[in-house]
C-alpha positions, 0 to 999 in steps of 0.5 A: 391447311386443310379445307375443311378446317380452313372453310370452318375457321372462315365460318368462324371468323365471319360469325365473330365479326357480325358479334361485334360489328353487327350486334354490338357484342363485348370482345370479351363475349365474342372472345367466349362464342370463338372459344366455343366454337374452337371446342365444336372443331375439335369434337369434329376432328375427334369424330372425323366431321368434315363439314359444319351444319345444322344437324352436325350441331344437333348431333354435338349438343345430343351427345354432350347433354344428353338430353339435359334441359337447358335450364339445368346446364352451368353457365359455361354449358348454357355459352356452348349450346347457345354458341352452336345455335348462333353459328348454325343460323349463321351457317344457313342464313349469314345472320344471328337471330337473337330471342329477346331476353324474358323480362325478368320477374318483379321482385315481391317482398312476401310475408311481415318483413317483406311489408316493412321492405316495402314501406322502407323502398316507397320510402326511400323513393319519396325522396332523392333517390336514383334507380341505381341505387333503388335497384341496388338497394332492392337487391341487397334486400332480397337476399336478406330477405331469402337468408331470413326465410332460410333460417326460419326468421318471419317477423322484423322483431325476431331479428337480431344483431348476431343475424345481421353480422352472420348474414354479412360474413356469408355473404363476404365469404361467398365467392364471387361477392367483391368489397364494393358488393359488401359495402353496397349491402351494409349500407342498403341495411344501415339504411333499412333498420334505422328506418324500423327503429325510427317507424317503431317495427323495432325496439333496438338501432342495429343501424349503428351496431352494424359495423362500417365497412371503409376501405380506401382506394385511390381512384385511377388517373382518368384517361385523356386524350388530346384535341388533335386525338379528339379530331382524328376519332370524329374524322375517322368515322364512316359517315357513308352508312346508316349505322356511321351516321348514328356512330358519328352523332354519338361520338359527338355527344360524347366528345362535345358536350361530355354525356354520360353513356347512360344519357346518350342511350335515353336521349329522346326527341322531346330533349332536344329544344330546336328553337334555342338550340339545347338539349335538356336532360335530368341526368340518369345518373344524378337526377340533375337537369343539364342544359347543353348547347346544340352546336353545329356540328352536332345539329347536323349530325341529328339531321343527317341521321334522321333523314338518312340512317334512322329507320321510320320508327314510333320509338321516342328515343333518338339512337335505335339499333342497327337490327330488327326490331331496330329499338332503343338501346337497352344498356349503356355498353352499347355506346361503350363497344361503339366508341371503344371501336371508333378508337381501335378503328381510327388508329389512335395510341390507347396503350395504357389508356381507357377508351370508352365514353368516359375518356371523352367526357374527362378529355373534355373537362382536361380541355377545359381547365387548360383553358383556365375555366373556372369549376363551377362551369365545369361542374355546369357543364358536365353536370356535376351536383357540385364542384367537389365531384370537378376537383376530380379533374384537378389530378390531371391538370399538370399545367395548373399545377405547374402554376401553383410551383413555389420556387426553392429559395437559395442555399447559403454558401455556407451551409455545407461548411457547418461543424456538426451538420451533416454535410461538414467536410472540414 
């Protein structure tokens, strides 16, 4: 091979490495920069380049844009002139400096229909109402909001139902918009215009002119892995460096006391209650306080962590990332890609099986039942709002099914002997 593309792949390599280890990228992702990258060595030996570097950069990104702002690049675009600034950085400094991402702008409901949005979302928050489903719900409007104003639509009065039903087979045949995107929406409008009907802005109930949209889908067999699997990921873990320590702690969250990702991310000091040894959390995904035990190894985790891994930082959260600025998680996949890594890196079978946070929290619930523990312990302890969402774990228990077995009562003798049945030999 020759040395320029061998010194090139190597580049390559390393990059893709300090993604995923460093950064904590999806291998999805890191699958995406390395394909780019590939493209970048092919326009080289096209050009006869020899050498990556910074200007050799510019000089591809000039010649395929043409001066094009980024703005107005394709997704797939944005990925290539973003995957040439990264190797570039990590071509003269063996890092990858990430900009943070712009805070995206509040969404503003504008104009009469967008008052009633309004009045229907500080409703809905009044209530139950988790910041998923705010977000979702928040969403689904916007866009009928948008289609409103594309059809010259301004007053809640001027809608109608044919509007409704074109609105959503639109958007059912926009590409990329799957059922569960659907369904999201027809429900975020069921909810809104029996909010209008009932608040007066509307004459008519088009909540339920809108038709629903069902579709059955058998949830899949949920992933589980064995105590001795269990106790070879934690083992697995290296503990020697900062970034093992606080990997060790999230493992033991997960594998211990079944927390969501979610919960992991937006653990704060103030939930962890040293003097009785529990951390007590209102669950991101339900709203539901959970009160878990602090067990010993998990308290000696923390501490370790906090004497010797987390930097000294004013953050409340209790995880921080492994690079500068060293802040809070700002999603849940981080937690996924590190435990999802732990798997791969302790050695353990998962063909055919998930691996992420979750396949914890279902193995522990799985122990749990072999153990003939009732569901509303169970329910307690994962944090259920009641024991329905348990019986979920009831489709994995085989050796509790095997318990509800009735035996198949004998066949007489002569049975297979009767004239007119279907096993008569005579």
């Amino acid at each position: 091979m020759d040395k320029q593309i061998k010194d090139f792949n190597e580049l390559i390599s390393n990059a893709s490495d300090y993604l995923g280890s460093q950064l904590h990228y999806s291998v999805r992702t890191v699958v995406n920069f390395k394909r780019c990258w590939k493209q970048v060595r092919n326009i080289m030996d096209s050009q006869g380049i020899k050498r990556f570097g910074p200007e050799v950069g510019k000089q591809i990104l000039l010649q395929k844009f043409r001066g094009v702002s980024y703005t107005e690049l394709s997704t797939n675009d944005k990925l290539f002139f973003k995957s040439i600034k990264m190797l570039s950085d990590f071509y003269e400094t063996g890092h990858i400096n990430i900009l943070p991402l712009p805070r995206k702008e509040p969404v503003t409901f504008n104009g009469p229909i967008g008052k009633v949005i309004t009045g229907f979302l500080d409703f809905k928050t009044g209530k139950r109402f988790s910041k998923i489903s705010f977000h979702s719900y928040q969403r689904n409007l916007s866009r009928f909001l948008s289609y409103c104003d594309q059809k010259g639509i301004k007053l809640v009065e001027d809608i109608n139902q044919v509007i409704i039903l074109q609105f959503i087979n639109e958007l059912s045949h926009r590409k990329g918009n799957d059922r569960t995107v659907i369904k999201s929406v027809i429900t975020t409008l069921r909810g809104f215009f029996k909010y209008a009907y009932d608040q007066g802005y509307l004459a008519i109930d088009y909540s339920n002119k809108i038709p629903r949209y069902k579709f059955i889908s058998q949830p899949k067999i949920p992933s589980t892995y064995s105590k001795e699997e269990i106790e070879k990921l934690i083992k697995s873990v290296d503990r020697s460096t900062p970034m093992g320590k606080r990997n060790y702690v999230i493992i033991l969250l997960a594998a211990r006391l079944g927390l969501r990702a979610s919960d992991i991310c937006n653990l704060k000091f103030e939930n962890l209650h040293w003097d009785s040894s529990t951390i007590r959390i209102e669950q991101i995904k339900t709203g539901k306080e959970v009160v878990l035990p602090i067990l010993p190894d998990i308290g000696n985790a923390i501490i370790d962590y906090l004497r010797y891994g987390r930097i000294k930082s004013e953050e409340p959260y209790l995880l921080l990332t492994g690079r500068p600025p060293c802040g809070r998680f700002t999603t849940s996949n981080v937690v996924t890609h590190i435990v999802q890594r732990a798997f791969r890196k302790a050695g353990i079978d998962i063909n055919g099986r998930r691996f992420g946070p979750h396949s914890l929290r279902h193995s522990l619930g799985f122990r749990l039942l072999e153990k003939n523990t009732v569901l509303p312990v169970i329910s307690e302890v994962l944090g259920h709002e009641n024991t329905e969402s348990t019986r979920y774990y009831l489709r994995i228990d085989l050796k509790s099914m095997k318990q509800c077995m009735l035996d198949v009562p004998p066949v007489p003798d002569n049975f297979y002997l009767q004239k007119g049945g279907a096993f008569y030999y005579g």
